[in-house]
N, C-alpha and C positions, 0 to 999 in steps of 0.2 A: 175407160175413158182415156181419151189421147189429150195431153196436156202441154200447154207454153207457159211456162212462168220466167215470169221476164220480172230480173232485179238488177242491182249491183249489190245488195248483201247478201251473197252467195258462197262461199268459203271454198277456195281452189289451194290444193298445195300445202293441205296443214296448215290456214293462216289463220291467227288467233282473233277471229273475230265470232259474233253472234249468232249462234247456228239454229234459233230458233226458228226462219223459214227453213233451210238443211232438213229439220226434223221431219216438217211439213211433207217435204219430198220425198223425204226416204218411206215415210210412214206410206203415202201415195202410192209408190212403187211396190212396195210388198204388200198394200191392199189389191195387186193385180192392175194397176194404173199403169200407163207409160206416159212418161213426165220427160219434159227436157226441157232444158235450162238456156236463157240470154241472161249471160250476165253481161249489164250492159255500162262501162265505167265511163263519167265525165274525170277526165284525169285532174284539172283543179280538182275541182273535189273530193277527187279520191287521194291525191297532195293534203289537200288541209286534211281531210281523218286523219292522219299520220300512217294511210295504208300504203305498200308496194304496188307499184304497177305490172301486176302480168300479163305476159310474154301473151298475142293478141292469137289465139286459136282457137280448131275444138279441140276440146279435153274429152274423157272420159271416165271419172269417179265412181267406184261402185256400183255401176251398170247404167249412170244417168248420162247424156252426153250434153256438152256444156258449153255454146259458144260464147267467149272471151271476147267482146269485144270493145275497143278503146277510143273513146271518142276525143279530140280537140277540143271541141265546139257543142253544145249544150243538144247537140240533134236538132240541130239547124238543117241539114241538108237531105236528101234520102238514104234512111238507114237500111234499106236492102243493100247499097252499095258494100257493103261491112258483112254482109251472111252471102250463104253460096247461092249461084243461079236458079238453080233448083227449089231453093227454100220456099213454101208456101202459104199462109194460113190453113189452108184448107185443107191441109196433112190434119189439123187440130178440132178436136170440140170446144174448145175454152183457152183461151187467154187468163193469165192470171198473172195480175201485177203486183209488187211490193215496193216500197220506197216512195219518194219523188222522181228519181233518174228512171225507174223502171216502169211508173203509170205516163212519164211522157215518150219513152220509148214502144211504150206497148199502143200507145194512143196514132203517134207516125206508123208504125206498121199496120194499123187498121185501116189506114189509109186507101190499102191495096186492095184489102180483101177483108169481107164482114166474118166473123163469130164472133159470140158469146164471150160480152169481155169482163170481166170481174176484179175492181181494181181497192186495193184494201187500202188504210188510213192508220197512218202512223204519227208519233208525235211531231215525226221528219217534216211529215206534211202539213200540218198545223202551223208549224215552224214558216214554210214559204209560203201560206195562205194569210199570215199576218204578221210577216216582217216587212218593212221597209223599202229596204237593202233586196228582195226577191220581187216587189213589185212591177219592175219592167216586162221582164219578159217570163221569169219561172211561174209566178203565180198564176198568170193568165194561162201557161199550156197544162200546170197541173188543173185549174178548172177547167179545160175543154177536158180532160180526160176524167173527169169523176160524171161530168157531164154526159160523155158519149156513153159511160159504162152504165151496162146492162146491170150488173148489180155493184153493191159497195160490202166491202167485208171490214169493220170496224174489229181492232184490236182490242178494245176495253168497250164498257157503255161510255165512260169517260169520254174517249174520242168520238162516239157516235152521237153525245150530245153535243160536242163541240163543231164536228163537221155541219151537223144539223142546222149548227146556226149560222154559221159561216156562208153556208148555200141550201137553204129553204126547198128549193127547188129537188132535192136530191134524197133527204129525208126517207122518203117510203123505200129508196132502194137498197137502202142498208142493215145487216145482221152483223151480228156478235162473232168472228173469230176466236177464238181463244187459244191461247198454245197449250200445250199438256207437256209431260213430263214422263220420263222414261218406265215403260210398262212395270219393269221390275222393279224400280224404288219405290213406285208405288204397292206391289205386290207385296214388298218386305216392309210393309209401314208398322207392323206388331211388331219387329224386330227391337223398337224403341220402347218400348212400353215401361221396360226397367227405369230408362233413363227419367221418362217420364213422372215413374213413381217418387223417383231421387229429388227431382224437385220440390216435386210437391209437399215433401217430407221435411227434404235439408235448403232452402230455396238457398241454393249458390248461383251469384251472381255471376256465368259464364259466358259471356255475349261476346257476337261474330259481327262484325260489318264483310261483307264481300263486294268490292266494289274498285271500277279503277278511280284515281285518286286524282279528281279533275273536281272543278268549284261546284257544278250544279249535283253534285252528288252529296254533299254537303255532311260530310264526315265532321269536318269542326265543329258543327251543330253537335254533333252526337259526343266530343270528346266535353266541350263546355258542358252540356249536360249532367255527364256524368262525373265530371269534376263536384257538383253540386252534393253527391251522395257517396262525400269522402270518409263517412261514418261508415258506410256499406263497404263490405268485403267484396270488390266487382274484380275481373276481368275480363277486361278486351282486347282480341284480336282483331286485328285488320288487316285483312286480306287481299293486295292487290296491288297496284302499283301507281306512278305517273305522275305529272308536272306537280303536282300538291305536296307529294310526299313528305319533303322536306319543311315545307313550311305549316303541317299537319306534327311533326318529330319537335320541332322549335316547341309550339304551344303544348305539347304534349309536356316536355318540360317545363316552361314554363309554370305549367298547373301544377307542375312537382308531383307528376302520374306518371312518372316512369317506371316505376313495381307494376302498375295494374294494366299498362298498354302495351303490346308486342305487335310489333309491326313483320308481319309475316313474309308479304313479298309476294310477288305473281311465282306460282304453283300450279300443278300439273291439276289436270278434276279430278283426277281419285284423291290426289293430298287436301285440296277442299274439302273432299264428302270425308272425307276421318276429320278432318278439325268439326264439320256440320253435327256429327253422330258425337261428338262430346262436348258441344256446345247448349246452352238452354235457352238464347234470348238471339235471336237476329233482327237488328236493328238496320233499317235505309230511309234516309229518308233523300231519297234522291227526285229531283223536281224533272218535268218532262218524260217520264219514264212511258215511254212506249208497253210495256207489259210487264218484262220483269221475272224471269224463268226462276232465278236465284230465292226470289220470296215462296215460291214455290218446293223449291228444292229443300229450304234450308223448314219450312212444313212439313215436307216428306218422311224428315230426319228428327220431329217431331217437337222440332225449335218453337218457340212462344213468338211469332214475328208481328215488330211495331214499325208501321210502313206510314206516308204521306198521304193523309187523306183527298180525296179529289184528285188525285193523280191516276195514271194507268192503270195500276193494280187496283184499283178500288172497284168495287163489282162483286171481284172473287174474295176480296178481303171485307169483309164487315167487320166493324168493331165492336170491342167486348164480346163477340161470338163468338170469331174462331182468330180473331187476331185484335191490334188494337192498333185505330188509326189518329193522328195527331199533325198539328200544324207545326212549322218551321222553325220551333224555338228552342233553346235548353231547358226552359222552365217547363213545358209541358212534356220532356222527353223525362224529365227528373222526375214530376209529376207520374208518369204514366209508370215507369219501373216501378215508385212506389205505392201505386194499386195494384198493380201484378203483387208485389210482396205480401197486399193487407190481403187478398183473394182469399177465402177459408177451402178448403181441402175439398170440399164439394163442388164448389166453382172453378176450382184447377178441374176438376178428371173432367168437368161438359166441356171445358174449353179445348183440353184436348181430343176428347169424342168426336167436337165439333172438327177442329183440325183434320181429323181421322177422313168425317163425310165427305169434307171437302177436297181436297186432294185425291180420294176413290174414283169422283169425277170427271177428274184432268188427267186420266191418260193420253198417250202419246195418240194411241192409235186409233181411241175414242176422239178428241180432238181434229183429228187428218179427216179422219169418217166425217165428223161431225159438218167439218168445213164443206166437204163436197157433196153432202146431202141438200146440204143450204142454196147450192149452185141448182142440181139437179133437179131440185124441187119447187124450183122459186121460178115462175113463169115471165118475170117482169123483163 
């Protein structure tokens, strides 16, 4: 299958951003796919992320090739003028869009010429479908484009009941995306099983946040929490960086928790996956999350992980099954560690059992498969 996937989170240059469509792609390409990439940036916006504007050309990354392109203006005007003369749809079987920037980019270039256009939903998109501040002009062109698209690829159920109700009309055309995670973390998931036992055994209170340190990720929830269970032998690391930092460090003292919190710092991913492999409890409760690869990961690695329920990852995360889900408070985060602790020895090994089935599932490659099965096979 010959492929467009039209985004602006696209990762050019080693740039530290979200590589979870990346993955999508590469898995694509070595299922024998040819993929190629619009990354397509409104530069305000890509200003406010606090991203770098690159240098406006094609690239070529690991055999994908990748036009860069830089817009002013929200794709207001005709975006062929920005790709070469030559460029066509019709080189392609499928369009495929991610983002807000990149379903109203992929929607103007349909313009010219029809295929099969396949446009996903993200928390991004949720965000300008019921802000305010986006009802001029964004939200109207993101609804012509979920509109014209042929099918919809929802990141969670979450989002697919939310788009749902937003625009009624669109409903039937939408499935489950899911991201997966790297073949071989998956393959070595028995590699923890030691760790696993240690718990269950010695329950030490080891917990990770991984997370950048911005308000809606909501770290200070986690630290007020566990301030609560100053009788408990806990530590926590946190993992990450950004505007919060400092004023996550204040209250950390404040609680008079500075023995049990270490604030780690942005690190490389292999220096994550060693703190993951000796950590026992990953905690997020970050609001708006789009999917969420990290609650996955830190699964892999055989972590006990307590996520926000009704958020993105909820779907793959059930509670009390294979993970434990909880609303936005300290009391129920203090609460919920201390039923993981009362858990008896038999209810620890199903939960990680359970962990085990679930994660087997979300491979990378299974995942990518999964995704373009869903195209293939879907007539609508």
């Amino acid at each position: 299958m010959k492929i467009l996937f039209v985004t602006d989170l696209y990762p050019l240059n080693n740039e530290k951003i979200a590589k979870a469509l990346y993955y999508f792609v590469e898995e694509w390409k070595k299922q024998g796919n040819t993929v190629e990439v619009i990354r397509c940036n409104f530069i305000l916006n890509t200003k406010i992320r606090g991203r770098k504007i690159v240098k406006e050309k094609i690239y070529n990354e690991n055999g994908i090739k990748i036009y860069n392109l830089n817009f002013h203006t929200p794709f207001l005007f005709n975006v062929y003028n920005k790709l070469p003369k030559d460029f066509s749809l019709k080189n392609y079987d499928v369009i495929i869009s991610h983002m807000p920037c990149g379903a109203m980019m992929a929607n103007k270039l349909l313009k010219r010429d029809k295929i099969k256009y396949v446009c996903a939903v993200h928390c991004s998109d949720i965000c300008v479908l019921t802000k305010k501040y986006y009802s001029i002009y964004f939200k109207k062109e993101l609804e012509k484009a979920y509109i014209n698209a042929d099918l919809i690829s929802a990141r969670s159920p979450v989002l697919k009941t939310k788009l749902s109700e937003l625009i009624p009309r669109v409903k039937e055309k939408i499935f489950i995306a899911y991201s997966g995670i790297d073949d071989e973390l998956v393959d070595n998931i028995d590699e923890y099983n030691a760790k696993s036992l240690d718990f269950i055994y010695n329950k030490e209170l080891n917990i990770i946040v991984i997370a950048s340190l911005i308000k809606r990720k909501n770290v200070d929830i986690i630290i007020k929490g566990l301030a609560e269970l100053k009788d408990k032998n806990f530590f926590l690391r946190i993992i990450g960086d950004g505007p919060e930092k400092s004023n996550l460090q204040k209250l950390t003292k404040e609680l008079g928790l500075e023995k049990n919190i270490k604030f780690i710092g942005q690190i490389t991913r292999k220096e994550v996956f060693n703190h993951l492999k000796t950590s026992s409890i990953f905690v997020l409760l970050s609001e708006n999350e789009t999917f969420g690869l990290s609650y996955l990961e830190a699964m892999a690695t055989q972590n006990i992980v307590i996520a926000l329920k009704n958020d993105g990852i909820d779907g793959i995360l059930k509670d009390e099954e294979n993970s434990f889900l909880i609303s936005n408070n300290p009391k129920e985060l203090k609460e919920c560690i201390e039923k993981i602790l009362d858990l008896k020895n038999i209810e620890l090994e199903k939960l990680y059992n359970n962990i085990k089935e679930t994660i087997k599932s979300l491979k990378s490659s299974n995942a990518a498969y999964n995704y373009l099965k869903n195209i293939t096979t879907n007539n609508n």
